[in-house]
LUMSE-508004 format. One record per residue: residue in one letter; x, y, z of N, C-alpha, C, O in turn. Coordinates in nm, 4 decimals, padded with zeros to 6 digits, always signed. Layout:
LUMSE-508004
[site 'a'; [X; Y; Z]; [X; Y; Z]; [X; Y; Z]; [X; Y; Z]]
...
END
This chain:
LUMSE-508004
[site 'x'; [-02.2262; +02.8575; +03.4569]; [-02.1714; +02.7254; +03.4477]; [-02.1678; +02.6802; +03.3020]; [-02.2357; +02.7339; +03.2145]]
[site 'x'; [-02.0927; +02.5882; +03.2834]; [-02.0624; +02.5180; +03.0889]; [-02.1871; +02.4325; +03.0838]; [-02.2371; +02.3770; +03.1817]]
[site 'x'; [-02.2218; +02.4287; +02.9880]; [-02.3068; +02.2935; +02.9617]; [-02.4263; +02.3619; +02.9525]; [-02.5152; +02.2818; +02.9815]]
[site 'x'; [-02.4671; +02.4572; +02.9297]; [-02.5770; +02.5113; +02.9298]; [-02.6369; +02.5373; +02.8081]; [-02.7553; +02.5708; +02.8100]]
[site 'x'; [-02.5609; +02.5260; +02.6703]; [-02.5940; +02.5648; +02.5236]; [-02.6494; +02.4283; +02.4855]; [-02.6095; +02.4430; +02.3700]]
[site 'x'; [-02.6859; +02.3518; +02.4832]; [-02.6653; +02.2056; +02.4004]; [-02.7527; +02.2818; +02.2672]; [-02.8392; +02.3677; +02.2846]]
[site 'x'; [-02.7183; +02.2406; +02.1618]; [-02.7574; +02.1852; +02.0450]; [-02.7183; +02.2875; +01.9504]; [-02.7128; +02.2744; +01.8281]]
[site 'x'; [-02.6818; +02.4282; +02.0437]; [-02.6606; +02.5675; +01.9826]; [-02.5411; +02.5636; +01.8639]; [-02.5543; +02.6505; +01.7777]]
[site 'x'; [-02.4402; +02.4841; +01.8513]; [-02.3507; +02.4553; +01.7751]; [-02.3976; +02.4039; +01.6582]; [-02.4985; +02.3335; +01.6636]]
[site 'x'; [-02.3419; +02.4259; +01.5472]; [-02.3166; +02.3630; +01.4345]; [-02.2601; +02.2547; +01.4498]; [-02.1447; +02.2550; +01.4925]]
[site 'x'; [-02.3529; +02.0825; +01.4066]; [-02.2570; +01.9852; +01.4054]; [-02.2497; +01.9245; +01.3085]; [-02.3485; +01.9349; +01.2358]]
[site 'x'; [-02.1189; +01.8209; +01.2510]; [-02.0588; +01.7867; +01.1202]; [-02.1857; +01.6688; +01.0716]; [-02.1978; +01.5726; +01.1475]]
[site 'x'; [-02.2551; +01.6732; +00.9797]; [-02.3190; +01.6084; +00.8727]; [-02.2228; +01.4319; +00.9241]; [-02.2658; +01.3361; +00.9883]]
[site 'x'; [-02.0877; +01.4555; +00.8607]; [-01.9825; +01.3414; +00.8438]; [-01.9983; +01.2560; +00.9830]; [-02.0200; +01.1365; +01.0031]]
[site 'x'; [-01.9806; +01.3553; +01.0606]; [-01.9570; +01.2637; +01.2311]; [-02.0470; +01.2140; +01.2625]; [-02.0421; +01.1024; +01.3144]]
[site 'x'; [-02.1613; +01.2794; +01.2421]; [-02.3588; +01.2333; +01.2587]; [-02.3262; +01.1238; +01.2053]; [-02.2410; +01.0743; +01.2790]]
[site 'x'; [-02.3423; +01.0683; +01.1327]; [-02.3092; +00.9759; +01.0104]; [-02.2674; +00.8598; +01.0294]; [-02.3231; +00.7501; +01.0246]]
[site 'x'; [-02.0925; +00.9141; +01.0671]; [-02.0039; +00.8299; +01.1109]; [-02.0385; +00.7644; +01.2723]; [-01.9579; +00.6791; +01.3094]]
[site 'x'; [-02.1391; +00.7948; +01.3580]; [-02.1775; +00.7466; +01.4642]; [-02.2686; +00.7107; +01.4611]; [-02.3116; +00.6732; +01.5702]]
[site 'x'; [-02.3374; +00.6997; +01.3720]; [-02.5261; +00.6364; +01.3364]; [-02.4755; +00.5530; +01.2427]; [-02.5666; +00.5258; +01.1645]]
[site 'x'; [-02.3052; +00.4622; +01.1916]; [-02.2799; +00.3648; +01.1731]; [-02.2346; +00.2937; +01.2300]; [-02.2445; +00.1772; +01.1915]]
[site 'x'; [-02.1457; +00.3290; +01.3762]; [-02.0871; +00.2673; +01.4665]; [-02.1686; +00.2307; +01.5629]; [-02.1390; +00.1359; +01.6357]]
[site 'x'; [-02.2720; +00.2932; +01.5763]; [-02.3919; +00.2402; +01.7038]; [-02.4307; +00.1264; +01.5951]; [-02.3633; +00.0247; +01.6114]]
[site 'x'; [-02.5043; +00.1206; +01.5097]; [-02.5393; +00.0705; +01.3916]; [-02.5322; -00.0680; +01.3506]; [-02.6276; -00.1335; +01.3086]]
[site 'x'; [-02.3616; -00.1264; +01.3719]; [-02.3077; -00.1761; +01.2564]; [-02.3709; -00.3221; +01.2806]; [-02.3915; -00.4013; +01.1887]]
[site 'x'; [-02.3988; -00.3476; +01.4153]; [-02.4483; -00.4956; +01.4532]; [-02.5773; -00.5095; +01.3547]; [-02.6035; -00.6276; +01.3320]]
[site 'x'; [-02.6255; -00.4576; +01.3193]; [-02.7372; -00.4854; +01.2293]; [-02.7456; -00.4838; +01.1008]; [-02.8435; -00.5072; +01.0300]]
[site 'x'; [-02.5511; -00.4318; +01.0486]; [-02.5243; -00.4730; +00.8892]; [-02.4295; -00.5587; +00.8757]; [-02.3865; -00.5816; +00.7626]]
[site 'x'; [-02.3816; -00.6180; +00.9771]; [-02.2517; -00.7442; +00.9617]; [-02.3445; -00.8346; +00.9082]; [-02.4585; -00.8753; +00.9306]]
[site 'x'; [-02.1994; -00.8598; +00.7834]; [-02.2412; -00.9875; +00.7515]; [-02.0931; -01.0712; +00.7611]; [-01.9846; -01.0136; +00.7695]]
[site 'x'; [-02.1136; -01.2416; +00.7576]; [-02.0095; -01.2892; +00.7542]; [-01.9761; -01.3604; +00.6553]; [-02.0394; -01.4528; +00.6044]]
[site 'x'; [-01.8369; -01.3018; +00.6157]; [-01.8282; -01.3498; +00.4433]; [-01.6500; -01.3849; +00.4619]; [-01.5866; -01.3339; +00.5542]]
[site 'x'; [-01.5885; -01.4736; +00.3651]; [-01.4244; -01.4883; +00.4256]; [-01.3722; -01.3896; +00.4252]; [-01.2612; -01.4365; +00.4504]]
[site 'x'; [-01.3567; -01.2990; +00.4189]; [-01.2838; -01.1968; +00.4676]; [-01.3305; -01.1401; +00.6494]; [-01.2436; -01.1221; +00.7348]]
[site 'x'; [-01.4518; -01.1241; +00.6707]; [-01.4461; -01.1765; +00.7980]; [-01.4256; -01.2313; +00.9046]; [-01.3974; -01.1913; +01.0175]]
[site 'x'; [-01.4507; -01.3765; +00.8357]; [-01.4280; -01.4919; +00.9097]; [-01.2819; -01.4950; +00.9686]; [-01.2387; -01.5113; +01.0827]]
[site 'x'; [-01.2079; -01.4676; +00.8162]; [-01.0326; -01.5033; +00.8282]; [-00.9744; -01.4298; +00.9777]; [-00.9127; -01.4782; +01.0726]]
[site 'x'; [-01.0296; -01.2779; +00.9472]; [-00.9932; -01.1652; +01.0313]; [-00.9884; -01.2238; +01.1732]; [-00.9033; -01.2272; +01.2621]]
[site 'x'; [-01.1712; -01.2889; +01.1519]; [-01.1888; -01.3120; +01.3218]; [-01.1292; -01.4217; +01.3429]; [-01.1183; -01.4246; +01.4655]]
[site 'x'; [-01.0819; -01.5172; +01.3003]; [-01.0145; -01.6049; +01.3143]; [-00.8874; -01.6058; +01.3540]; [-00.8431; -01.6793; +01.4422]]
[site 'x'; [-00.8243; -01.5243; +01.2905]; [-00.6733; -01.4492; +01.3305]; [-00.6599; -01.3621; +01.4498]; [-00.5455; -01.3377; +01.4883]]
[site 'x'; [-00.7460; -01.3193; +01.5043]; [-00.7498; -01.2318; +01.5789]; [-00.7767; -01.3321; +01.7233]; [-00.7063; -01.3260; +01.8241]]
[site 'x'; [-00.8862; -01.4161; +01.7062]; [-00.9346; -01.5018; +01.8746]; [-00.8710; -01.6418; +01.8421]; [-00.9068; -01.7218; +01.9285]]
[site 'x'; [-00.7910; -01.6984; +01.7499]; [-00.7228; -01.8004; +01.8056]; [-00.5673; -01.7957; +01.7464]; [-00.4729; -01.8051; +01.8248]]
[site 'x'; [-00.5493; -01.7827; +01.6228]; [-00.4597; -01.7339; +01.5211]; [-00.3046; -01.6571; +01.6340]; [-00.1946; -01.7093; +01.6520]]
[site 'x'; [-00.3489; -01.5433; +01.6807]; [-00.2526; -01.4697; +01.7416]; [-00.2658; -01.4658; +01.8734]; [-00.2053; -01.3746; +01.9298]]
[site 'x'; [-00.3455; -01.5600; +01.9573]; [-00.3083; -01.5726; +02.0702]; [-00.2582; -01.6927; +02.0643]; [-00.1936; -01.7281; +02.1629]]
[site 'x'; [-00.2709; -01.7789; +01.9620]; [-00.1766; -01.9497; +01.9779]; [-00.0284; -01.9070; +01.9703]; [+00.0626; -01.9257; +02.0510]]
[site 'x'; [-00.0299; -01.8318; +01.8264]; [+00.1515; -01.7673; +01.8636]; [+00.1424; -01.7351; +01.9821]; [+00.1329; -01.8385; +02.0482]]
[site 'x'; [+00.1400; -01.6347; +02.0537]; [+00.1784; -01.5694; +02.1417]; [+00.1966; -01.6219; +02.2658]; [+00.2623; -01.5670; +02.3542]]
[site 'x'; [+00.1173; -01.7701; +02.2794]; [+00.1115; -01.8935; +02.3899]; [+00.2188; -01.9548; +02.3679]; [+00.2831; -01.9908; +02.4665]]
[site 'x'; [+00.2755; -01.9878; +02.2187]; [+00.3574; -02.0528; +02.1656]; [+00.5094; -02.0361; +02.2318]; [+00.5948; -02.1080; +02.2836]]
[site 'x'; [+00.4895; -01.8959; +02.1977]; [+00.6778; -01.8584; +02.2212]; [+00.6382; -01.8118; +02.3707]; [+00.7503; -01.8107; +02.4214]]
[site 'x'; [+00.5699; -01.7818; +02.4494]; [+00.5638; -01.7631; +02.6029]; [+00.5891; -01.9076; +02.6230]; [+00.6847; -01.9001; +02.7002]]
[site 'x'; [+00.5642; -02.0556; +02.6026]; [+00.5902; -02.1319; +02.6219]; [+00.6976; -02.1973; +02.6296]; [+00.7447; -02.2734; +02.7141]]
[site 'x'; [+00.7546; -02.1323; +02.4624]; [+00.8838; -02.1621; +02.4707]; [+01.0177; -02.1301; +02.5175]; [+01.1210; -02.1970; +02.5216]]
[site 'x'; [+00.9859; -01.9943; +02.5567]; [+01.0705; -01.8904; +02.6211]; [+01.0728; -01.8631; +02.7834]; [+01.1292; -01.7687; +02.8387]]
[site 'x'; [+00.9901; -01.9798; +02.8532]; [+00.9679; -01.9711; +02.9968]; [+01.0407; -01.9678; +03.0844]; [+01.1152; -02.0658; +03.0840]]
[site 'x'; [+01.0538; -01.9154; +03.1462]; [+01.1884; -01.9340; +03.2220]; [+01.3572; -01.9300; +03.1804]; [+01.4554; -01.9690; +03.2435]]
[site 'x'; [+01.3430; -01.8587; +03.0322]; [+01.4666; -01.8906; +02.9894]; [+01.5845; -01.7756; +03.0347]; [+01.7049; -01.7874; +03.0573]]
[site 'x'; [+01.5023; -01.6719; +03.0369]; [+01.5653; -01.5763; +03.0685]; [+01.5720; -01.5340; +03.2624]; [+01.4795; -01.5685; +03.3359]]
[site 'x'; [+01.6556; -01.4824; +03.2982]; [+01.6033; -01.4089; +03.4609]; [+01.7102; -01.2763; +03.4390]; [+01.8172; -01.2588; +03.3807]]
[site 'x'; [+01.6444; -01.2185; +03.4966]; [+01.6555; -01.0788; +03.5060]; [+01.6984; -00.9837; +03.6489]; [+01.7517; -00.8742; +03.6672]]
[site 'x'; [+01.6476; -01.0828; +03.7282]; [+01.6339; -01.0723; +03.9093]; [+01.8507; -01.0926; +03.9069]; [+01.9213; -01.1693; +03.8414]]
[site 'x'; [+01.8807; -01.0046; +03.9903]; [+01.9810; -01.0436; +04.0646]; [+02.1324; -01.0597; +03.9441]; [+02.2137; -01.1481; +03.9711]]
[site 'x'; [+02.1513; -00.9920; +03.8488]; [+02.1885; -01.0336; +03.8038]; [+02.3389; -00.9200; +03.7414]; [+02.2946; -00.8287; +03.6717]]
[site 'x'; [+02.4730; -00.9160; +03.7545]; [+02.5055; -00.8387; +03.7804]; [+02.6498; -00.8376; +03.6224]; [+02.6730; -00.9294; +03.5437]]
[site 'x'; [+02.7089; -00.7137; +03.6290]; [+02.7395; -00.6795; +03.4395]; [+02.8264; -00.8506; +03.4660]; [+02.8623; -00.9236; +03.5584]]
[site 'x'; [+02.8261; -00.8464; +03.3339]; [+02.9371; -00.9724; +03.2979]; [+02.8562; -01.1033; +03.3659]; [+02.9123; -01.2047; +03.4074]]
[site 'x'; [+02.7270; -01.0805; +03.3674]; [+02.6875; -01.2100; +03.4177]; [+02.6090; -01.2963; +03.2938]; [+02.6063; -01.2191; +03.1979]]
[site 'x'; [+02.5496; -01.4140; +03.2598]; [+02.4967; -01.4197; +03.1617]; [+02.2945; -01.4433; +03.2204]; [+02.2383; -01.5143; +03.3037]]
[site 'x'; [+02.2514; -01.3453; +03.1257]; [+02.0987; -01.3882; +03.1223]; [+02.0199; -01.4759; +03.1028]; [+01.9081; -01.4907; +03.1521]]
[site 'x'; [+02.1026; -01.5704; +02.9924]; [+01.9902; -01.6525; +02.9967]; [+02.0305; -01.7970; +03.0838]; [+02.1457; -01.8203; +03.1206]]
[site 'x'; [+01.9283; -01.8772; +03.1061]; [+01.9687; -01.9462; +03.2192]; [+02.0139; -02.0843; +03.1793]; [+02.0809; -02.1571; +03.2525]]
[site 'x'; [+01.9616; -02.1237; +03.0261]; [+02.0366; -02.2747; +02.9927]; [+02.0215; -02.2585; +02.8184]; [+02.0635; -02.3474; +02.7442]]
END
């Protein structure tokens, strides 16, 4: 059966590394503006656009039932 070697491989120095910073990182954040901005843009920033024009675009279009030479949007 597989799975029977563990550790027998050679593993990368880099990846060790690179995953003993990603388990890690909660215990080296710091918050500085470049942070902040990021997270800011990210949890209200680009979901307000994205509420924005779903708002504005509601119903404008239909798609249901709709046949060539007809027009899509509805007003």
């Amino acid at each position: 059966m597989a799975g029977h070697n563990h550790g027998l491989t050679h593993q990368d120095p880099a990846i060790i590394k690179w995953n003993n910073m990603t388990t890690n990182r909660h215990k080296y954040f710091r918050w500085t503006r470049r942070t902040a901005w990021i997270s800011f843009a990210y949890v209200i920033l680009v979901p307000a656009m994205l509420g924005t024009v779903a708002y504005k675009t509601d119903g404008k279009w239909d798609f249901r039932g709709k046949r060539r030479g007809d027009m899509i949007s509805e007003f």
